[in-house]
ChimeraX commands (.cxc) that place a marker at each C-alpha (Angstrom):
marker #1 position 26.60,-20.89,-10.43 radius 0.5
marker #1 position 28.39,-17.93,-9.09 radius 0.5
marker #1 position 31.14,-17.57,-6.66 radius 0.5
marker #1 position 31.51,-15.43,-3.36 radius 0.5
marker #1 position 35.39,-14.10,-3.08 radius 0.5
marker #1 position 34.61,-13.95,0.72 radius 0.5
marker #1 position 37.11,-15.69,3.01 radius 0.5
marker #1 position 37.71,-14.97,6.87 radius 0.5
marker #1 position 41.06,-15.61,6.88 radius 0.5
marker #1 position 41.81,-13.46,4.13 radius 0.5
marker #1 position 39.40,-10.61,4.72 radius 0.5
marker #1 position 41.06,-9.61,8.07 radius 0.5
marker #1 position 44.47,-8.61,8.28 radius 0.5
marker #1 position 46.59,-6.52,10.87 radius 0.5
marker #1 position 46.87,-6.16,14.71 radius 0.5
marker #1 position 44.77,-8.53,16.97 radius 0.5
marker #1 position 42.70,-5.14,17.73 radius 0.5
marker #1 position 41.97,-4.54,13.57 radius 0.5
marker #1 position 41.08,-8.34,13.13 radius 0.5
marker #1 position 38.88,-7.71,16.33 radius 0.5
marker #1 position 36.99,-4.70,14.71 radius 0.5
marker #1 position 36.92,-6.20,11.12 radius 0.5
marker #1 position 35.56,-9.65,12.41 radius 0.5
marker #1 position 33.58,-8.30,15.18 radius 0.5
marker #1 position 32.12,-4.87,15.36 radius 0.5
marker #1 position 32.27,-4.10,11.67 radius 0.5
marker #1 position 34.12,-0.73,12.11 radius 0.5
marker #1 position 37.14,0.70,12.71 radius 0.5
marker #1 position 36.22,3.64,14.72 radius 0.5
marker #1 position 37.61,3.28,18.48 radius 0.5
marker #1 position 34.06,5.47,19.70 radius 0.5
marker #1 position 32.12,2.60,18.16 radius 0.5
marker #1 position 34.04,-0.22,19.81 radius 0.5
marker #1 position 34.07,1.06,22.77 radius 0.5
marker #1 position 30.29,1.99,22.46 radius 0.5
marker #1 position 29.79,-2.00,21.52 radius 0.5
marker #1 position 31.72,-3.02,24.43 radius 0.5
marker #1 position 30.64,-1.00,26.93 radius 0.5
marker #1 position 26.83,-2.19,25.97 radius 0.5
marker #1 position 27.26,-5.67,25.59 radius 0.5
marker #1 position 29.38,-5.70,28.25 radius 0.5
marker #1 position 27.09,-4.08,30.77 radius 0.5
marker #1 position 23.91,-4.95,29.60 radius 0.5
marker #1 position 24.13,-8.11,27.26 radius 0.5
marker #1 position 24.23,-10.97,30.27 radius 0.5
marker #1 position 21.22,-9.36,32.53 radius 0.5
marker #1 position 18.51,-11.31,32.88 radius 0.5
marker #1 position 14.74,-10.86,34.36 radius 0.5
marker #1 position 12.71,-7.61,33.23 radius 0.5
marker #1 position 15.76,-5.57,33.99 radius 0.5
marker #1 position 17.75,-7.00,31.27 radius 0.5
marker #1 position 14.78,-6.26,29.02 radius 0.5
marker #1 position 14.56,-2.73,29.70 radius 0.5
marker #1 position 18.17,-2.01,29.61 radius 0.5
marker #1 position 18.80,-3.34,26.34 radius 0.5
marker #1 position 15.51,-2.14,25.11 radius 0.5
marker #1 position 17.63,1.95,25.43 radius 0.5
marker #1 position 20.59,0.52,24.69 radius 0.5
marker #1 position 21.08,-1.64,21.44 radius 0.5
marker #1 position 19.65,0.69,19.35 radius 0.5
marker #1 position 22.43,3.06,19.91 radius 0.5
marker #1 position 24.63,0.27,18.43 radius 0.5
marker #1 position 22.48,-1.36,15.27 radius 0.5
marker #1 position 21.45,-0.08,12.65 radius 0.5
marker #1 position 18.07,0.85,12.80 radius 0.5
marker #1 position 15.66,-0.23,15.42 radius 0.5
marker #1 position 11.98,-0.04,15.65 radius 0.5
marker #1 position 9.68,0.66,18.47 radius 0.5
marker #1 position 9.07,-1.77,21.10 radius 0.5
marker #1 position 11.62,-4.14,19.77 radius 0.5
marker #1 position 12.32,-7.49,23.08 radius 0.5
marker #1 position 16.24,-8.00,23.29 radius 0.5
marker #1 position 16.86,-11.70,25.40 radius 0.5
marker #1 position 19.68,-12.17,27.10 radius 0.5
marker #1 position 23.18,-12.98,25.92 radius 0.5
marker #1 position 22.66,-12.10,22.13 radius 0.5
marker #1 position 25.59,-12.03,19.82 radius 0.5
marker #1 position 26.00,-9.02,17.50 radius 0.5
marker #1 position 28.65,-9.09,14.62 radius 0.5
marker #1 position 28.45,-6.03,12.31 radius 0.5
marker #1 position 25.53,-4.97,14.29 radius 0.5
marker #1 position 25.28,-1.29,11.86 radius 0.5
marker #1 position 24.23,-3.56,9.29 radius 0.5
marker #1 position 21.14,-5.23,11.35 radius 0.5
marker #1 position 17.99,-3.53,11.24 radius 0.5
marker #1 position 15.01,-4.89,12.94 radius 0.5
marker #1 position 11.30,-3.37,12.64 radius 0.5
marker #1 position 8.81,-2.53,14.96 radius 0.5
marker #1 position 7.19,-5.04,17.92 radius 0.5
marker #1 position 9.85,-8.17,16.61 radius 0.5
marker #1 position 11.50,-10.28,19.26 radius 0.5
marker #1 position 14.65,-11.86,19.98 radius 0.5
marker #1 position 15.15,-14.21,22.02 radius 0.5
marker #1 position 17.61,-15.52,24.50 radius 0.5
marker #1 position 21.62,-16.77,22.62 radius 0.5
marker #1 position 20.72,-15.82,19.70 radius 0.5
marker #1 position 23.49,-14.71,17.22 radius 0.5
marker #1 position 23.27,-12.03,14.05 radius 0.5
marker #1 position 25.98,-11.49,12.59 radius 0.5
marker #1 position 25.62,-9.46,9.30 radius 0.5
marker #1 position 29.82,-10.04,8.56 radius 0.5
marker #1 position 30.48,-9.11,5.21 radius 0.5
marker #1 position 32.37,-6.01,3.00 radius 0.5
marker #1 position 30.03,-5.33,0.46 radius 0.5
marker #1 position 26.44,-6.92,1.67 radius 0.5
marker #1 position 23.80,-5.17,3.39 radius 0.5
marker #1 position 23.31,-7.38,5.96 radius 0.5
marker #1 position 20.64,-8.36,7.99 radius 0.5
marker #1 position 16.98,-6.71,7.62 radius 0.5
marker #1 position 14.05,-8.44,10.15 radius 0.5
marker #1 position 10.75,-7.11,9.83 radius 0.5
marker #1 position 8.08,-6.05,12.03 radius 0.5
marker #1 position 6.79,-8.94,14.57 radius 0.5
marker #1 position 9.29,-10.89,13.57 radius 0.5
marker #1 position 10.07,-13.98,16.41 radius 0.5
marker #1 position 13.62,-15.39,16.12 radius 0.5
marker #1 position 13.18,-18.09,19.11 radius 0.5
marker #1 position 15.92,-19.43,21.42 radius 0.5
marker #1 position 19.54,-20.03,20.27 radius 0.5
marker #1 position 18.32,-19.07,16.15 radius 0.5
marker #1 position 21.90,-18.71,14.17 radius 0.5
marker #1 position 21.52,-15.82,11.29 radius 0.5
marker #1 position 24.47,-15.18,9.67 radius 0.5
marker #1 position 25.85,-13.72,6.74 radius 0.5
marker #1 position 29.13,-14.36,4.77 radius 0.5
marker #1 position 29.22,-11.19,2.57 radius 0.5
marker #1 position 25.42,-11.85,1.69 radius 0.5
marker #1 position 22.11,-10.24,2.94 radius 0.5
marker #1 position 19.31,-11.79,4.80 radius 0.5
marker #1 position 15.69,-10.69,4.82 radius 0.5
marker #1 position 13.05,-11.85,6.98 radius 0.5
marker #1 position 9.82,-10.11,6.02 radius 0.5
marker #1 position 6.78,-8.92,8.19 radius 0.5
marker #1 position 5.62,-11.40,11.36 radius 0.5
marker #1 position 8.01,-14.09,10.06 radius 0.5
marker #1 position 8.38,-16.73,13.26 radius 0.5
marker #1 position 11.59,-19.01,13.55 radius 0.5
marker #1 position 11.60,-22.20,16.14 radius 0.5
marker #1 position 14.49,-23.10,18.48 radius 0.5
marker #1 position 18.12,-23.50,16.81 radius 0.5
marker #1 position 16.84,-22.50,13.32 radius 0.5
marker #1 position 20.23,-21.57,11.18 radius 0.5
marker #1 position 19.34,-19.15,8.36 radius 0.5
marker #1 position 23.19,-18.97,6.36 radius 0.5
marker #1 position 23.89,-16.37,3.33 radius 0.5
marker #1 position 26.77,-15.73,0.84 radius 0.5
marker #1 position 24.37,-14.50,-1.27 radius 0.5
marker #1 position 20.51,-13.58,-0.61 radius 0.5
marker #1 position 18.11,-15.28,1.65 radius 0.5
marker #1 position 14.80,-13.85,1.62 radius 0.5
marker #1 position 11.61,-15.36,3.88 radius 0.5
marker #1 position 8.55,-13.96,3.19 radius 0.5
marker #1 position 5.67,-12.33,5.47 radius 0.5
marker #1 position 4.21,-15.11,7.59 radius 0.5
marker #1 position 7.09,-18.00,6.91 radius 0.5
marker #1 position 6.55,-20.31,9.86 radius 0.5
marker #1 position 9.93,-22.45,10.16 radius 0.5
marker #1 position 9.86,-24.65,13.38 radius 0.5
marker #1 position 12.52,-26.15,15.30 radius 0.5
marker #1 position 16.11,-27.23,14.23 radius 0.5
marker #1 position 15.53,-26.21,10.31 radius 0.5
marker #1 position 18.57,-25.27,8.37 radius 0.5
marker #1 position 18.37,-22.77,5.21 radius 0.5
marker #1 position 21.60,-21.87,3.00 radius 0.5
marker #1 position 22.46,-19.98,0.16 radius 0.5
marker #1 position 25.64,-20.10,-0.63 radius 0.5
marker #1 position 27.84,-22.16,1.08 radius 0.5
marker #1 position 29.23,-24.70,-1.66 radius 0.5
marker #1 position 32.93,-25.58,-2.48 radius 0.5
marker #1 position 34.15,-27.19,-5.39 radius 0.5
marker #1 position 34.82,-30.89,-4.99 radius 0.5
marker #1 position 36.33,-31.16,-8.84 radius 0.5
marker #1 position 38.83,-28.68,-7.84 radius 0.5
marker #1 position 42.16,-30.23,-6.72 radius 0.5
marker #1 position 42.16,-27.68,-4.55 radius 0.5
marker #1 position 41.65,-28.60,-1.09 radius 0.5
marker #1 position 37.61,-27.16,0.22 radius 0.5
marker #1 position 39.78,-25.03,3.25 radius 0.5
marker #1 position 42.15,-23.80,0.87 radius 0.5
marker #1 position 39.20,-22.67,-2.14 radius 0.5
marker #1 position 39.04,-18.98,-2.54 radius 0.5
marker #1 position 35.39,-18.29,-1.07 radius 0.5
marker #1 position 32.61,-20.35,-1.71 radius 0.5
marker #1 position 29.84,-21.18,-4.56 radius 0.5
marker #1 position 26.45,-20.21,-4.94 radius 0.5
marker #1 position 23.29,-21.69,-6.86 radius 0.5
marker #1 position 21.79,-18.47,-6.73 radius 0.5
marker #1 position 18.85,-16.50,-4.23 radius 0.5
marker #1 position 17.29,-18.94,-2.09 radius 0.5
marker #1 position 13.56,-17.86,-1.51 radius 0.5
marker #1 position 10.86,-19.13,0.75 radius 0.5
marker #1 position 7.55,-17.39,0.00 radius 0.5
marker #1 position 4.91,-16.02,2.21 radius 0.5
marker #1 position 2.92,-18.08,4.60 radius 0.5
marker #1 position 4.79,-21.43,4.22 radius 0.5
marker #1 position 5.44,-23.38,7.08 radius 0.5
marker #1 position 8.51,-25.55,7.31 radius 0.5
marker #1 position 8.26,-28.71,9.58 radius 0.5
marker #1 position 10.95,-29.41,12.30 radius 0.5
marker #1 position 14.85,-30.26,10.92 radius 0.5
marker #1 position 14.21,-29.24,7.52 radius 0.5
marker #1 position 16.86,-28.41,5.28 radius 0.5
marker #1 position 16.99,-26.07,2.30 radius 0.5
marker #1 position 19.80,-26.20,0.28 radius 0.5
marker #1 position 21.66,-23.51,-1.81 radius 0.5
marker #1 position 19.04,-22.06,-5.13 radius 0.5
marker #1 position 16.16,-23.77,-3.88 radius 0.5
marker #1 position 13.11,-21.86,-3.57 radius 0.5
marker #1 position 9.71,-22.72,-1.79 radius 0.5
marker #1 position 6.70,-20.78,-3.79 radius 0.5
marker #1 position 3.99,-18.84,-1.17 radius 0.5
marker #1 position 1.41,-21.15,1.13 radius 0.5
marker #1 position 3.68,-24.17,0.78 radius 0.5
marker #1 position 3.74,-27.14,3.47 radius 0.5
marker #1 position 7.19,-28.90,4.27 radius 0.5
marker #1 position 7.10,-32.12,6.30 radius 0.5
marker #1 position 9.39,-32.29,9.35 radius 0.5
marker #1 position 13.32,-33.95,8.04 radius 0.5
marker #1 position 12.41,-33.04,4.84 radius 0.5
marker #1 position 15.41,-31.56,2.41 radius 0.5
marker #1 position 14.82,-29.34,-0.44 radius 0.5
marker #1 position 16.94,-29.29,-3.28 radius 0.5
marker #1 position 15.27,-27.55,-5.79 radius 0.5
marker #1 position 12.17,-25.41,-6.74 radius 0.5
marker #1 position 8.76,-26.34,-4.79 radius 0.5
marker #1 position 5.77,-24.72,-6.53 radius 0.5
marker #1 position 3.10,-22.65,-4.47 radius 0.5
marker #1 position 0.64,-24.21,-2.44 radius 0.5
marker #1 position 1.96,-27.14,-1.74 radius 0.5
marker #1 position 2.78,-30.57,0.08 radius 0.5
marker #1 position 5.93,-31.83,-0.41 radius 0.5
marker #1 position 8.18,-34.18,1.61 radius 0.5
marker #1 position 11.07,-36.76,2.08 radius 0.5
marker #1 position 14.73,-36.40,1.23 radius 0.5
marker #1 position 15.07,-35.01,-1.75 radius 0.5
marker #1 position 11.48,-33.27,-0.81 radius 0.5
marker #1 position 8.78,-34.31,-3.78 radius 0.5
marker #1 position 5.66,-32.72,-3.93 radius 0.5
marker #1 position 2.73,-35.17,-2.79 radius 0.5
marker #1 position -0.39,-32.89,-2.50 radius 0.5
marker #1 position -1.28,-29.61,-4.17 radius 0.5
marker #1 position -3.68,-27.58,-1.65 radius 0.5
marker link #1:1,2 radius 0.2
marker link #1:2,3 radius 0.2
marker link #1:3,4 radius 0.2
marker link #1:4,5 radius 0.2
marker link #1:5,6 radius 0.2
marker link #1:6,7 radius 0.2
marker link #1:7,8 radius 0.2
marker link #1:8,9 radius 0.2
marker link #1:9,10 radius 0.2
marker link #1:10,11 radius 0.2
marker link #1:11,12 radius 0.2
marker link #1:12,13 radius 0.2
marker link #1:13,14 radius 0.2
marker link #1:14,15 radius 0.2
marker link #1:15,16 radius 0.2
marker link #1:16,17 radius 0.2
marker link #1:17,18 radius 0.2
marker link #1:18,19 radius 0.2
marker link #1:19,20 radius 0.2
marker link #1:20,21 radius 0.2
marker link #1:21,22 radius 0.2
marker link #1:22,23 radius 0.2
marker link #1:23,24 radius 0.2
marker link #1:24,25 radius 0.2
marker link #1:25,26 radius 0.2
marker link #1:26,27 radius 0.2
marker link #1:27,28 radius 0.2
marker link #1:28,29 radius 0.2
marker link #1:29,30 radius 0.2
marker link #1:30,31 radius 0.2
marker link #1:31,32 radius 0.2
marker link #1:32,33 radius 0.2
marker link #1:33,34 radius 0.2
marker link #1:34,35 radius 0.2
marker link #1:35,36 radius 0.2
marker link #1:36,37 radius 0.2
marker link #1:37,38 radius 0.2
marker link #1:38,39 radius 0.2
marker link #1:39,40 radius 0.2
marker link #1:40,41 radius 0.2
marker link #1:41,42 radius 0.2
marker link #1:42,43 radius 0.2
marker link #1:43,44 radius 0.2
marker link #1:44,45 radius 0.2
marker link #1:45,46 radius 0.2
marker link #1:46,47 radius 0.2
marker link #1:47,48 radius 0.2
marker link #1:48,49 radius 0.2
marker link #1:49,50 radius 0.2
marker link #1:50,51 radius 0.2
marker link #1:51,52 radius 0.2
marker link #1:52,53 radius 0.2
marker link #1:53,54 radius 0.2
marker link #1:54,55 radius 0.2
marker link #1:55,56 radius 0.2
marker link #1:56,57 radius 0.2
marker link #1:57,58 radius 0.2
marker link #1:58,59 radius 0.2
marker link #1:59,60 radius 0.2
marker link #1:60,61 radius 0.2
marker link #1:61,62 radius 0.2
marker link #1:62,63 radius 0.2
marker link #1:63,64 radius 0.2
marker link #1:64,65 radius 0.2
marker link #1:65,66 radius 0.2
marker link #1:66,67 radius 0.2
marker link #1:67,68 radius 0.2
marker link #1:68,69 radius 0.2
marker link #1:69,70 radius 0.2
marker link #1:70,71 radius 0.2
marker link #1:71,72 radius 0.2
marker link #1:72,73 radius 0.2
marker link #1:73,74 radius 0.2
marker link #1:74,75 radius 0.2
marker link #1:75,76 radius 0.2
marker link #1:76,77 radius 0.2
marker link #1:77,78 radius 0.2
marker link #1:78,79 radius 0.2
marker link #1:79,80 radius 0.2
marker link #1:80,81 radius 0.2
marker link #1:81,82 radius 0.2
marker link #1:82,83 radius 0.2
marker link #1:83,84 radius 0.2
marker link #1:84,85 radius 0.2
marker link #1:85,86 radius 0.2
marker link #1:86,87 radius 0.2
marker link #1:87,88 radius 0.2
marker link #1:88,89 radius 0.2
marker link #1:89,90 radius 0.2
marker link #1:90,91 radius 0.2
marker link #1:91,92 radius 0.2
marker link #1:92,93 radius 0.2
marker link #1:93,94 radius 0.2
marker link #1:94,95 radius 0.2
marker link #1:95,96 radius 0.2
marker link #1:96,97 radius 0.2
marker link #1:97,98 radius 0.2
marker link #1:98,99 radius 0.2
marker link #1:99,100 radius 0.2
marker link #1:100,101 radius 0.2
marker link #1:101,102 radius 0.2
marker link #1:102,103 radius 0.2
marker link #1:103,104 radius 0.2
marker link #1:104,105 radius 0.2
marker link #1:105,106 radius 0.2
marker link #1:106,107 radius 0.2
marker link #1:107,108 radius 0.2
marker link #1:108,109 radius 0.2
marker link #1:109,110 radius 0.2
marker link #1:110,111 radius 0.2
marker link #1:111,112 radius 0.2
marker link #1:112,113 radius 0.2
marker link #1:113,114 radius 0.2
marker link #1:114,115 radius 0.2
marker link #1:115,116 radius 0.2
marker link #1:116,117 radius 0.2
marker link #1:117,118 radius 0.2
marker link #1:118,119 radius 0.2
marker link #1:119,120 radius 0.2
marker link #1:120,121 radius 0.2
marker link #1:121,122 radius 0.2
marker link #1:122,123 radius 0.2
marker link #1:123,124 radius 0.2
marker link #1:124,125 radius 0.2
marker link #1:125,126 radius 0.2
marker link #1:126,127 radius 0.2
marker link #1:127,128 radius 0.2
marker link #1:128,129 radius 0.2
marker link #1:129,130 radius 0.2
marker link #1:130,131 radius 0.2
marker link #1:131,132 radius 0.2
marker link #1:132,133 radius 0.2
marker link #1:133,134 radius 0.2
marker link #1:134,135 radius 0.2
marker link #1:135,136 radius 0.2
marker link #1:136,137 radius 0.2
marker link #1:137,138 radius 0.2
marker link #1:138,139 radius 0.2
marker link #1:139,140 radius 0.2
marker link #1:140,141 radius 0.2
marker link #1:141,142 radius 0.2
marker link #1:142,143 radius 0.2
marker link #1:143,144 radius 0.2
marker link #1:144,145 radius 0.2
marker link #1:145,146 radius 0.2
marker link #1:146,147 radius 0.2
marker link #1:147,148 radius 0.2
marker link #1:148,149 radius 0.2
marker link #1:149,150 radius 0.2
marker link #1:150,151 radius 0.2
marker link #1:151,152 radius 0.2
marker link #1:152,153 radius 0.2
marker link #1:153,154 radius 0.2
marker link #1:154,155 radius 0.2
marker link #1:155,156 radius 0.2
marker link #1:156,157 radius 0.2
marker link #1:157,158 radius 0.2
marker link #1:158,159 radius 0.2
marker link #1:159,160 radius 0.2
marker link #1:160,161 radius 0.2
marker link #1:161,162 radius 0.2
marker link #1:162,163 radius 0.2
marker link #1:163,164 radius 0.2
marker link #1:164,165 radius 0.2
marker link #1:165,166 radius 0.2
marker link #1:166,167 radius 0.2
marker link #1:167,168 radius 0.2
marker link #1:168,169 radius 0.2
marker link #1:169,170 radius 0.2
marker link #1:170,171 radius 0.2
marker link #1:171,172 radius 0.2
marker link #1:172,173 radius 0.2
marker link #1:173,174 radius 0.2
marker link #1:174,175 radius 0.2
marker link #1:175,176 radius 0.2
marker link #1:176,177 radius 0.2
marker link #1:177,178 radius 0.2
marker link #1:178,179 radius 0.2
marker link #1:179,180 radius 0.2
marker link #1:180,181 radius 0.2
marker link #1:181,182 radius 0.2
marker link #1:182,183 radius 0.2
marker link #1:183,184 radius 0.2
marker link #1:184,185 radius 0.2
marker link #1:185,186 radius 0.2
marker link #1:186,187 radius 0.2
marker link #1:187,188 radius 0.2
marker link #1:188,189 radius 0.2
marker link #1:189,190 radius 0.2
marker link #1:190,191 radius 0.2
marker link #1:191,192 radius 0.2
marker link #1:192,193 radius 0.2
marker link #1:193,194 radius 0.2
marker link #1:194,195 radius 0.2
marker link #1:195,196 radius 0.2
marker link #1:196,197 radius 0.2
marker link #1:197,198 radius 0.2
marker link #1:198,199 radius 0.2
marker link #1:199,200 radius 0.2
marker link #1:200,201 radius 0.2
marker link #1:201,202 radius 0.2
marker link #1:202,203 radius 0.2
marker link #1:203,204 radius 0.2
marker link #1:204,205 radius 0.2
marker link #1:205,206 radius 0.2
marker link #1:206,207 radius 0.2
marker link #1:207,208 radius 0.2
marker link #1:208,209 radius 0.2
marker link #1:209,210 radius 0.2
marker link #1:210,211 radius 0.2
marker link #1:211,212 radius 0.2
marker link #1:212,213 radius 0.2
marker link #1:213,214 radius 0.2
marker link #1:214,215 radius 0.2
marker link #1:215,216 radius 0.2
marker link #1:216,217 radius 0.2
marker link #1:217,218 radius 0.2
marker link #1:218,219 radius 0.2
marker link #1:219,220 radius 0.2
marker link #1:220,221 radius 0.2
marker link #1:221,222 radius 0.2
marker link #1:222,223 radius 0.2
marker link #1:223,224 radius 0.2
marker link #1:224,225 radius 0.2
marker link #1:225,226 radius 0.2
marker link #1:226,227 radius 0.2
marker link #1:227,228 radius 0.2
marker link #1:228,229 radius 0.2
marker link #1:229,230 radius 0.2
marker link #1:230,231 radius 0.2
marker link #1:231,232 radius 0.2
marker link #1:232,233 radius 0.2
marker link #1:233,234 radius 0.2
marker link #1:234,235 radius 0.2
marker link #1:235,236 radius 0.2
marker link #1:236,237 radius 0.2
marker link #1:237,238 radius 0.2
marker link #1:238,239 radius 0.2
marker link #1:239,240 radius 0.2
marker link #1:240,241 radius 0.2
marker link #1:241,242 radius 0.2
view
């Protein structure tokens, strides 16, 4: 177990305007933030075909690296969006939030038709989240990372699932959890290549899912599923090998 020093109340210091830029837009060049504003401002609430088109020329001048023929729903959240990068033909959808917050991570990487459906949370504490080729996530998915989170080509995770890594506090600590310096980590949380995760299932912090695996809907994982298979209930046991 490892820990992440990461804290938001501690990593941002200064005027309301710093804090804003540190928390926020992930750099503290004025040009940027009023780039960011200006954009998200103008174009981030427009809905219809317009909306599409607009933001289709405009958010790549603000992320990090944009591929062609990229869809951009309405009223999407960026937080460090220089450290989002987001391949060729992938869409995303309407209230969805990236935020790639962090000092030292990488951030966010999505793939090439990638789907991140309606009101999908992806955010990063200091850690790095990958979502690999033609991954698809279902309404109100939350994909969390102090750490690394990696889904692999083809991961099919349907509505309401919840994936961490990172995240934990110390409950032997007499510390109070608000007052811990960061948070704990199991390690990389991994979910291979063409497995398909049921509705509200949870994967918790160092569990991995091996490639072609089958998660039943209110499942939670708590530890290391092997490829190609069933596995269900809460913890989540394997039932079927396929």
């Amino acid at each position: 177990m490892t820990a992440s020093s990461f804290k938001i109340q501690k990593g941002h210091s200064g005027s309301a305007l710093r804090q804003y830029q540190d928390l926020v837009v992930g750099s503290r060049s004025l040009w940027f933030l009023f780039k960011f504003e200006l954009i998200t401002l103008l174009f981030g609430g427009i809905s219809g075909a317009l909306g599409l088109l607009l933001r289709k020329w405009t958010y790549p001048w603000i992320l990090g690296k944009v591929g062609k023929g990229v869809v951009f729903g309405h009223h999407i959240t960026l937080r460090h969006p220089q450290k989002i990068e987001i391949g060729e033909g992938s869409i995303i959808d309407d209230y969805v939030l990236l935020d790639a917050k962090g000092i030292q991570n990488k951030g966010i990487q999505i793939g090439e038709n990638v789907f991140i459906g309606r009101q999908c949370i992806i955010y990063c504490k200091d850690g790095n989240i990958v979502l690999e080729n033609r991954v698809n996530l279902g309404h109100r998915t939350i994909l969390f990372s102090s750490n690394q989170l990696c889904l692999g080509q083809g991961a099919l995770l349907a509505a309401d699932c919840y994936c961490m890594s990172g995240g934990s506090y110390d409950y032997e600590s007499p510390v109070k959890f608000v007052d811990q310096e960061g948070t704990l980590t199991h390690g990389p949380l991994s979910i291979g290549a063409n497995v398909w995760l049921g509705a509200k299932v949870v994967v918790l912090d160092g569990a991995s899912i091996g490639s072609g695996s089958v998660i039943g809907a209110g499942s939670v994982v708590t530890q290391s599923i092997p490829e190609k298979s069933v596995a269900v209930g809460v913890p989540a046991k394997v039932v079927k090998s396929l």
